[in-house]
N, C-alpha and C positions, 0 to 999 in steps of 0.2 A: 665145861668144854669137852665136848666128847669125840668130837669132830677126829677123822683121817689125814692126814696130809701125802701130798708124793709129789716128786723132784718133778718140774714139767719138763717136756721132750726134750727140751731145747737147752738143757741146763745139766753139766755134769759133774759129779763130786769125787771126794778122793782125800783124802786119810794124807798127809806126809809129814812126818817129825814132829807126831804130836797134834798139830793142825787140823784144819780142816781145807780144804780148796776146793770153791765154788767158780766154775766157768761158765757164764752166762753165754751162749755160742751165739745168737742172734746180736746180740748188743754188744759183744766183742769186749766184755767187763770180768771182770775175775774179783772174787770175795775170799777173803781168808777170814775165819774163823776159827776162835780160840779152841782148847781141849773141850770145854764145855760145849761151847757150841755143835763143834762135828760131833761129839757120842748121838745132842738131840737128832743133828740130821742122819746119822747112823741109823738112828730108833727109825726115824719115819721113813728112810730108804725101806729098812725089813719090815714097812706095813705096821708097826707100832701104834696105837692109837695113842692120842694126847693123855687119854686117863692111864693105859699102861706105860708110858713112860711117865709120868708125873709119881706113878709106885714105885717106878724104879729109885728115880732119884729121890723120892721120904728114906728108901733104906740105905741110900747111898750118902746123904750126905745129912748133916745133924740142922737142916732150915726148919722152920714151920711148914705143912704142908700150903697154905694161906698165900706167903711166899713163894713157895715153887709155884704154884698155878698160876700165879700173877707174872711170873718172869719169866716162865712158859709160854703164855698166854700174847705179850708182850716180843718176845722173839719170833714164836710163829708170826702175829705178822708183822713187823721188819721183815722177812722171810718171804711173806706172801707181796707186801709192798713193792721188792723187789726184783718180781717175777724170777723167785725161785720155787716156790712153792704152791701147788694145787689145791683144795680141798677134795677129796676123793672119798665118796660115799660106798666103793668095792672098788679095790686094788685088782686091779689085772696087770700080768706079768708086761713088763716092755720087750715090744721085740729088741727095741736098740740096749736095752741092758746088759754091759758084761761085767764081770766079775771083777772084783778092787783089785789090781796090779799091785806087786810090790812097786812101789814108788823108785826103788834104786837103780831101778831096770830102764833102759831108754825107750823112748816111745815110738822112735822112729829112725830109721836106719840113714845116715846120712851120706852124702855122695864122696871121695874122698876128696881133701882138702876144700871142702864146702859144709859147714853146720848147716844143723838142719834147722828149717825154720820155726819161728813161733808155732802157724798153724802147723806145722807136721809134729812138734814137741808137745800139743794138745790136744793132740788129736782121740788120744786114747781118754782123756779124762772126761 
């Protein structure tokens, strides 16, 4: 599998306490993802190919490589299944792409004594 992947438009990610957090924005779904999980979606955010991240983790962790590719292979699509994920044969930059926020920072400025809402506290992921 040598294939590319990339987040689709409509789908934003984000790093917190270790996790990963997947907000499906059309379908109004949100995925959390263990530490393994977000690194893979980390790799295919920065345009990683399947084969360069399957190197990564031969050096990172003591499996067979046989097994990485298989449970690689296997998350990409869960992944793709669940319309988070594209195949993309050249990565071009997203205009809507911004930069991983610290997570501890708020997303959205609220009115006083009124919390801000879900959509406004998602906004940025």
């Amino acid at each position: 599998m040598t294939q590319t992947w990339r987040l689709r438009r409509e789908v934003r990610f984000r790093r917190v306490a270790g996790e990963g957090v997947v907000v499906l924005l059309q379908a109004r779904e949100v995925l959390v993802l263990n530490g393994t999980g977000a690194q893979v979606l980390g790799l295919l955010r920065e345009g990683r190919s399947m084969a360069a991240i399957r190197e990564a983790f031969q050096h990172r962790y003591s499996v067979a490589p046989e097994q990485i590719q298989a449970d690689l292979e296997r998350f990409i699509d869960e992944l793709a299944e669940a319309n988070v994920l594209t195949e993309a044969s050249v990565l071009e930059p997203r205009q809507d792409e911004t930069p991983e926020a610290d997570a501890s920072q708020p997303r959205a400025a609220a009115s006083p004594g009124r919390p801000a809402s879900a959509e406004e506290t998602t906004r940025g992921l």
